[in-house]
N, C-alpha and C positions, 0 to 999 in steps of 0.2 A: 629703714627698719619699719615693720608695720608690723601690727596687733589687730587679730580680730578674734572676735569673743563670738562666744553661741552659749546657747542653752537655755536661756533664762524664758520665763512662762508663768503662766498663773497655776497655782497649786493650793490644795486645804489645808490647814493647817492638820499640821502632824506629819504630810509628805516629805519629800524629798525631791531634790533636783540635782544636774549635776553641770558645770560651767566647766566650759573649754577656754582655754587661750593661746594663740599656737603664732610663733613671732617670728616672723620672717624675714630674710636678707641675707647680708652677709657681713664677716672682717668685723665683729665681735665676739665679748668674751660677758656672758650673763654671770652675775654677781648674784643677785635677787630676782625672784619672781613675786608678784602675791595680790590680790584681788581685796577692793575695797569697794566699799558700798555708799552712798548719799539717798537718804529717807529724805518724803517730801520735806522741805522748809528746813534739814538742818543740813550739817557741815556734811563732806566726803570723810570717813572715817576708815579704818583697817580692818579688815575681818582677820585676813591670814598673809602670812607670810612664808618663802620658805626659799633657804637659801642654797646655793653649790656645795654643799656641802650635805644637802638635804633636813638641815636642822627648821623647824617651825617655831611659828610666832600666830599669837589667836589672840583677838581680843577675849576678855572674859567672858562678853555675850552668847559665844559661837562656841566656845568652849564644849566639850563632848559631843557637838552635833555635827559639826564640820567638821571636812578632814580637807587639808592643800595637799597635793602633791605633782610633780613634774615628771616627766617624761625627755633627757634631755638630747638624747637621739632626735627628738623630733622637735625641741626645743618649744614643749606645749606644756601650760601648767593646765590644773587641774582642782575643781575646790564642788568635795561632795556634800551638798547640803544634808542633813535627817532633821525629821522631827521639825522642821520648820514652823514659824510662829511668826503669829500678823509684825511683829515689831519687826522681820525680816524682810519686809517687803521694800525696796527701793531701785537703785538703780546701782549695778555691779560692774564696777571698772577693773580690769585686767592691768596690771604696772609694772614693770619691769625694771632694773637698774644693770647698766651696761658700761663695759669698756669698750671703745674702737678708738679709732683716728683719729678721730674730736675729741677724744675723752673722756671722763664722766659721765653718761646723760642718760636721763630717764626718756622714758616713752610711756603714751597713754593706749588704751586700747578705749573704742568708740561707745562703749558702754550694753551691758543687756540686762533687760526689765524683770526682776520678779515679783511676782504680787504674789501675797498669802493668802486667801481667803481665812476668816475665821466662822 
């Protein structure tokens, strides 16, 4: 299973961007998709979530600005940034949570950078 992410870039504050993650392989069953973020010097935290079922999960932050969504034909999520603000700028991980042969297991995607200008 692999994840790779695009999209991320530097933008002014009040833009918008929009982050792909599109997960590849085979002989699983996705449960979760949702993309997470790590600001310089703090933790990896949750933006959005959003599950087989198509139900979401937002942190407060991202609340009315971001939208998650999946595409599951293609087995790609999706997270539209608006209105973006300097505290949005870090580094955005694509995550997944999967059934197959092994079992349980998450998988990371390699990361993409957005920076806000203010």
């Amino acid at each position: 299973v692999q994840l790779q992410a695009s999209g991320g870039g530097l933008v002014q504050a009040g833009g918008s961007l929009r982050l792909s993650c599109a997960v590849s392989g085979s002989g699983f069953k996705i449960n979760f998709m949702g993309w997470y973020r790590q600001a310089p010097g703090k933790a990896r935290e949750l933006a959005a979530e959003i599950f087989s079922g198509g139900s979401t999960i937002y942190a407060d932050s991202v609340k009315g600005r971001f939208t998650i969504s999946r595409d599951n034909a293609k087995n790609t999520v999706y997270l539209q940034m608006n209105s973006l603000k300097s505290e949005d700028t870090g580094v955005y991980y694509c995550g997944v949570d999967l059934m197959s042969a092994l079992g349980h297991v998450n998988y990371w995607g390699q990361g993409t950078l957005v920076t806000v200008s203010s």
